[in-house]
NUZAMAR-987640 format. One record per residue (C-alpha): chain; x, y, z; residue number from 1. Coordinates in nm, 3 decimals, decimal comma, padded with zeros to 5 digits. Example, Ala and Ser with C-alpha at 12.3 -4.5 7.8 and 13.67 -1.06 7.14 Angstrom:
<koltis>
<kolti><fivo>A</fivo><c1>01,230</c1><c2>-00,450</c2><c3>00,780</c3><zaza>1</zaza></kolti>
<kolti><fivo>A</fivo><c1>01,367</c1><c2>-00,106</c2><c3>00,714</c3><zaza>2</zaza></kolti>
</koltis>
This chain:
<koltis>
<kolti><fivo>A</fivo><c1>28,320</c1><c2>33,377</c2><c3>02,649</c3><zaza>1</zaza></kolti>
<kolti><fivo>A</fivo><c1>28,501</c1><c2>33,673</c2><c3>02,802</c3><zaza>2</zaza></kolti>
<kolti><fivo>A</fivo><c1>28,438</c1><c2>33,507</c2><c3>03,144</c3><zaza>3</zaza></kolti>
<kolti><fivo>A</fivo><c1>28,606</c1><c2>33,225</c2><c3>03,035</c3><zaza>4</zaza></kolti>
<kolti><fivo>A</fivo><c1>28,937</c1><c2>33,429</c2><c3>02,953</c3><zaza>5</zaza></kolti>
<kolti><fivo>A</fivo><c1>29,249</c1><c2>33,424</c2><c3>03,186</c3><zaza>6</zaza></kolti>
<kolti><fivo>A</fivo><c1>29,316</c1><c2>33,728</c2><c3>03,295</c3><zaza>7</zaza></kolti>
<kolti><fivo>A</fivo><c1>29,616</c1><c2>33,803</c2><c3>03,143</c3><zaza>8</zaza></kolti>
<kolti><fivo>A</fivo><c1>29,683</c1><c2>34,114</c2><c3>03,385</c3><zaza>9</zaza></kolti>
<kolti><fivo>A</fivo><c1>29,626</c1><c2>33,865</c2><c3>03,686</c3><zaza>10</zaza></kolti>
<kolti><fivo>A</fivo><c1>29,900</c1><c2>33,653</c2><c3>03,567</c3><zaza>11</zaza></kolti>
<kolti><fivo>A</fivo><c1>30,152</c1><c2>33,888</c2><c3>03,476</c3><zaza>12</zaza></kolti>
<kolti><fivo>A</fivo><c1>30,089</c1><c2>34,085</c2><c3>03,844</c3><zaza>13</zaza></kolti>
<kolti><fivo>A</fivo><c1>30,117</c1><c2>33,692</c2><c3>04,063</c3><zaza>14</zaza></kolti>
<kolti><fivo>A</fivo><c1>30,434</c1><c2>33,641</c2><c3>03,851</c3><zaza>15</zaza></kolti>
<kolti><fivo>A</fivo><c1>30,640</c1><c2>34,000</c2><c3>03,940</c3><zaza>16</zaza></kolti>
<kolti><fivo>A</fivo><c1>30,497</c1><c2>33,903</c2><c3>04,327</c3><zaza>17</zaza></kolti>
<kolti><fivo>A</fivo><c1>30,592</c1><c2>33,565</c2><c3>04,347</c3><zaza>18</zaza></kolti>
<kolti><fivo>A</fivo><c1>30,915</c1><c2>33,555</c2><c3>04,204</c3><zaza>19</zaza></kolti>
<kolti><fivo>A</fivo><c1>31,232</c1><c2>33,639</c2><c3>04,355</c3><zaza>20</zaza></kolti>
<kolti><fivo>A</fivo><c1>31,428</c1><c2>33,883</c2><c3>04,267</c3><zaza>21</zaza></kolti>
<kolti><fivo>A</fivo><c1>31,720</c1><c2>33,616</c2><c3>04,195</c3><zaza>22</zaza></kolti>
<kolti><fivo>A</fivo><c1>31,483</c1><c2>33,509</c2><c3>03,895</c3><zaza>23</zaza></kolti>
<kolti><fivo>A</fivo><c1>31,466</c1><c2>33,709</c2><c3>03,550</c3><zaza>24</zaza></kolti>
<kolti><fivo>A</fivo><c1>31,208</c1><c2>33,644</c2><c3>03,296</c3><zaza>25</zaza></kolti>
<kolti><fivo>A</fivo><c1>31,341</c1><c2>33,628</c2><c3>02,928</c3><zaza>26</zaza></kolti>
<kolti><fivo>A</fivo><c1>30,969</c1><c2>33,482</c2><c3>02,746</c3><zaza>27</zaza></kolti>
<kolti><fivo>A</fivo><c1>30,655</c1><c2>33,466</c2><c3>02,868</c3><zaza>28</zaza></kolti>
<kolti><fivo>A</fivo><c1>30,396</c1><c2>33,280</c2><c3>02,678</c3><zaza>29</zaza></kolti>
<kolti><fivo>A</fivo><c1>30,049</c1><c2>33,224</c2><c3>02,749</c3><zaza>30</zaza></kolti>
<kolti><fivo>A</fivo><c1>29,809</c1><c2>32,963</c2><c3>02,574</c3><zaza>31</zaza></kolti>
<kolti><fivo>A</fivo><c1>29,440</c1><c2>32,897</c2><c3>02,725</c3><zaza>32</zaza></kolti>
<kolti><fivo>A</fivo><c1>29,506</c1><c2>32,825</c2><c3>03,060</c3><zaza>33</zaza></kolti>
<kolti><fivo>A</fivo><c1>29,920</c1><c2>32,717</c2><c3>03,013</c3><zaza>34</zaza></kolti>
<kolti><fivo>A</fivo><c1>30,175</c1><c2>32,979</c2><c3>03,152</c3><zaza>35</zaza></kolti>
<kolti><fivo>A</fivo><c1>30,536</c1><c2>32,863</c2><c3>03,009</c3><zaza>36</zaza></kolti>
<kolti><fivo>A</fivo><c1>30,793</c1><c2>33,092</c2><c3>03,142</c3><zaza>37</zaza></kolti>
<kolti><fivo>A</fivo><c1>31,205</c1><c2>33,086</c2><c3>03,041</c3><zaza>38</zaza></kolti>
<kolti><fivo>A</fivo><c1>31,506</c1><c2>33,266</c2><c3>03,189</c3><zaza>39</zaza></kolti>
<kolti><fivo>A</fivo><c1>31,809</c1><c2>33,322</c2><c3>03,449</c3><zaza>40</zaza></kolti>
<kolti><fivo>A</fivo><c1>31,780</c1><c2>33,217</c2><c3>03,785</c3><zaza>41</zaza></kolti>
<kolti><fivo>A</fivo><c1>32,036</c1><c2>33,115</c2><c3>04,064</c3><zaza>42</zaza></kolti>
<kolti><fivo>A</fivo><c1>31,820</c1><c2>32,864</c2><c3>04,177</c3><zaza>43</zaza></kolti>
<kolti><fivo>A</fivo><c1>31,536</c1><c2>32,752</c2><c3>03,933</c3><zaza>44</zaza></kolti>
<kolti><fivo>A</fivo><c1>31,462</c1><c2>32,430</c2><c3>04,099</c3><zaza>45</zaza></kolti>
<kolti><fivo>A</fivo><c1>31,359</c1><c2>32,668</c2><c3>04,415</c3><zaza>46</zaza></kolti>
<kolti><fivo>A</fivo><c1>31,078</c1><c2>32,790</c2><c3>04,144</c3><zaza>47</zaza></kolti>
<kolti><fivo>A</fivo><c1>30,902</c1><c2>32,510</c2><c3>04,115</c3><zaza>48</zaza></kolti>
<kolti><fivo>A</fivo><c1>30,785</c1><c2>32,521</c2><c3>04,482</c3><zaza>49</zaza></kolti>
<kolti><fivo>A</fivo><c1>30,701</c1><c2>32,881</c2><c3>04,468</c3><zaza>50</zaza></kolti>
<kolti><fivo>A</fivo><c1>30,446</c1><c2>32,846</c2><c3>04,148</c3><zaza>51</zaza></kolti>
<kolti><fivo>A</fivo><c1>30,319</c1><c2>32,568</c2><c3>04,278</c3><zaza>52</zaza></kolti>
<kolti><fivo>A</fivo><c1>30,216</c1><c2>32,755</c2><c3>04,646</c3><zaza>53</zaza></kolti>
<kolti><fivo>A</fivo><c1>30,037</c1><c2>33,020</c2><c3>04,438</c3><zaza>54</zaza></kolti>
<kolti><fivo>A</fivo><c1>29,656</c1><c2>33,026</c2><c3>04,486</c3><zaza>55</zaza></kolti>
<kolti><fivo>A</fivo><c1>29,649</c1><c2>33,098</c2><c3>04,096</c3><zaza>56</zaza></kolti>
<kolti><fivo>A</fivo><c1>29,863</c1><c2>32,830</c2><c3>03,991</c3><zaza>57</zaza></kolti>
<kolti><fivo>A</fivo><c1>29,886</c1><c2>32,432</c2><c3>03,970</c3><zaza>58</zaza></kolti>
<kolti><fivo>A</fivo><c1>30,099</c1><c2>32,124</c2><c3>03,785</c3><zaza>59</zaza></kolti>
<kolti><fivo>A</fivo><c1>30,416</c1><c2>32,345</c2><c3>03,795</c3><zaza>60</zaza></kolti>
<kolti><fivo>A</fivo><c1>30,692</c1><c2>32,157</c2><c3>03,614</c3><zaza>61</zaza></kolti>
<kolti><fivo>A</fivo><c1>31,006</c1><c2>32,177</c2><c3>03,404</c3><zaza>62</zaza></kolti>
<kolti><fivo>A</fivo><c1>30,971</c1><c2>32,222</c2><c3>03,019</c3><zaza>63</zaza></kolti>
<kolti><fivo>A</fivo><c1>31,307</c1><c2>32,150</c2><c3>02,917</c3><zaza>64</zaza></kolti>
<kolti><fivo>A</fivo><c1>31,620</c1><c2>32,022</c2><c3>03,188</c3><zaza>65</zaza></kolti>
<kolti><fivo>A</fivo><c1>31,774</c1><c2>32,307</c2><c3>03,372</c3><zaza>66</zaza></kolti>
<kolti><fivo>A</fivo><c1>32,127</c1><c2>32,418</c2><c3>03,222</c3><zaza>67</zaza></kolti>
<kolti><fivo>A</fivo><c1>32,404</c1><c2>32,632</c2><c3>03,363</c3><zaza>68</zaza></kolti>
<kolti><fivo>A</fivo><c1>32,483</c1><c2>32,925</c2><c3>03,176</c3><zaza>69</zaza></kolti>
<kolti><fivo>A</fivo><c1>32,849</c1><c2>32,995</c2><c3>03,233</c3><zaza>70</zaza></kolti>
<kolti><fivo>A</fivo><c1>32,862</c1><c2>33,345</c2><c3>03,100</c3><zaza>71</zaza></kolti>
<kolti><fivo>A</fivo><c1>32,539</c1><c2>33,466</c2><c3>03,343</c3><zaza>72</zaza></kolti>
<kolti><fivo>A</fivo><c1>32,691</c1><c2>33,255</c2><c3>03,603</c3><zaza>73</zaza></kolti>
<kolti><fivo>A</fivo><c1>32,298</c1><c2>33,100</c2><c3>03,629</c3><zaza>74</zaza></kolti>
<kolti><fivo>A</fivo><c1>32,057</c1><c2>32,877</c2><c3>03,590</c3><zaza>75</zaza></kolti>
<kolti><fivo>A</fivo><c1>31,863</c1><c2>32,898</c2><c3>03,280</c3><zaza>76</zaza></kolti>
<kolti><fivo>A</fivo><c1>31,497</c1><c2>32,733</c2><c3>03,287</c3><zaza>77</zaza></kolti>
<kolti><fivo>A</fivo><c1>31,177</c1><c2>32,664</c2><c3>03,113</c3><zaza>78</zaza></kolti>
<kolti><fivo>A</fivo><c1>30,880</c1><c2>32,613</c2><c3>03,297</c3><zaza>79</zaza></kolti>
<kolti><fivo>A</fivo><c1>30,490</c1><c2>32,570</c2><c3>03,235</c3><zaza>80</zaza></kolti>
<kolti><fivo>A</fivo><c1>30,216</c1><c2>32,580</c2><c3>03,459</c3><zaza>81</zaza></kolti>
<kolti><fivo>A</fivo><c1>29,878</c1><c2>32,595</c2><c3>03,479</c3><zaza>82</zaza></kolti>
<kolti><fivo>A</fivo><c1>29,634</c1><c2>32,863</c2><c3>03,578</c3><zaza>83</zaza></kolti>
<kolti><fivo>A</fivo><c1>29,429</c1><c2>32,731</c2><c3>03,847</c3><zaza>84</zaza></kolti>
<kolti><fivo>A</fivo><c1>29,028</c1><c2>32,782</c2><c3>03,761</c3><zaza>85</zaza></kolti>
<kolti><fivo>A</fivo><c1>28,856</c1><c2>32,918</c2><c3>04,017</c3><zaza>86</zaza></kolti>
<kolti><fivo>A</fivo><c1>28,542</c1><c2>32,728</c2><c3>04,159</c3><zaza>87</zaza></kolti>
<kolti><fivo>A</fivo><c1>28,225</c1><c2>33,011</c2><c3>04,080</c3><zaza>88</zaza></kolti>
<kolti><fivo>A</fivo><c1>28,205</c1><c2>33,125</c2><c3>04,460</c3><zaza>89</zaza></kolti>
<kolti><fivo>A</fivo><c1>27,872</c1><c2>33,244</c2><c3>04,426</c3><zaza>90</zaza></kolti>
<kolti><fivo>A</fivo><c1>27,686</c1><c2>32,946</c2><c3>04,302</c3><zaza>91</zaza></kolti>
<kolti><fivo>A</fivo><c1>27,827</c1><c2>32,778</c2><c3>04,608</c3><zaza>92</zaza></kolti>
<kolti><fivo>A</fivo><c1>27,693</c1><c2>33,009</c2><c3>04,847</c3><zaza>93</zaza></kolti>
<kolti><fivo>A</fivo><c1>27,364</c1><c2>32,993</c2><c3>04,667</c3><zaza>94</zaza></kolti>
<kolti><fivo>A</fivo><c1>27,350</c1><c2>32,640</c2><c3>04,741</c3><zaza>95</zaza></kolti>
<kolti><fivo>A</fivo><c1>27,451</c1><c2>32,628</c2><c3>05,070</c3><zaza>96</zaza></kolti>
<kolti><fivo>A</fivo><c1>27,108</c1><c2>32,859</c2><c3>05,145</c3><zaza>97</zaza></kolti>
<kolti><fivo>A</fivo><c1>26,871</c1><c2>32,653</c2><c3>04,976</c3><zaza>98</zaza></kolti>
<kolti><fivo>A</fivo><c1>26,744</c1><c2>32,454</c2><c3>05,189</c3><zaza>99</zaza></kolti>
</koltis>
């Protein structure tokens, strides 16, 4: 079951890397394999792109309609994605040498 997990750790450490430091975080939530992420960004579309050119990441999208907030003079967002499941590496090698 643990194997089955995502790696909470793993998520948190690909988000603080792939993010730009124009970006801040306000909630993080994590379900099963959803990531939903809110907060202040001059350019949250631009985010989009970078989740989705993560190796741990797919289906990147917007969970609620960008809005401007005047007084931070940026963008706030909601966003989910999904964590991408890995394909078990080591049965596929195993297969490839039978044979």
């Amino acid at each position: 079951m643990k194997l089955e997990s995502v790696p909470i750790a793993q998520i948190l450490e690909e988000l603080a890397r792939i993010l730009p430091d124009t970006a801040w975080l306000t909630d993080l939530r994590i379900e099963g394999d959803t990531v939903e992420i809110s907060g202040l960004s001059t350019s949250a579309a631009n985010l989009l792109p970078v989740l989705e050119r993560s190796p741990h990441f797919v289906d990147a999208a917007l969970a609620a309609p960008l809005t401007l907030d005047p007084r931070e003079d940026k963008e706030r967002f909601s966003l989910r994605v999904r964590v991408r499941r890995q394909p078990p590496e080591r049965a596929s090698s195993r297969e490839g040498r039978s044979g």
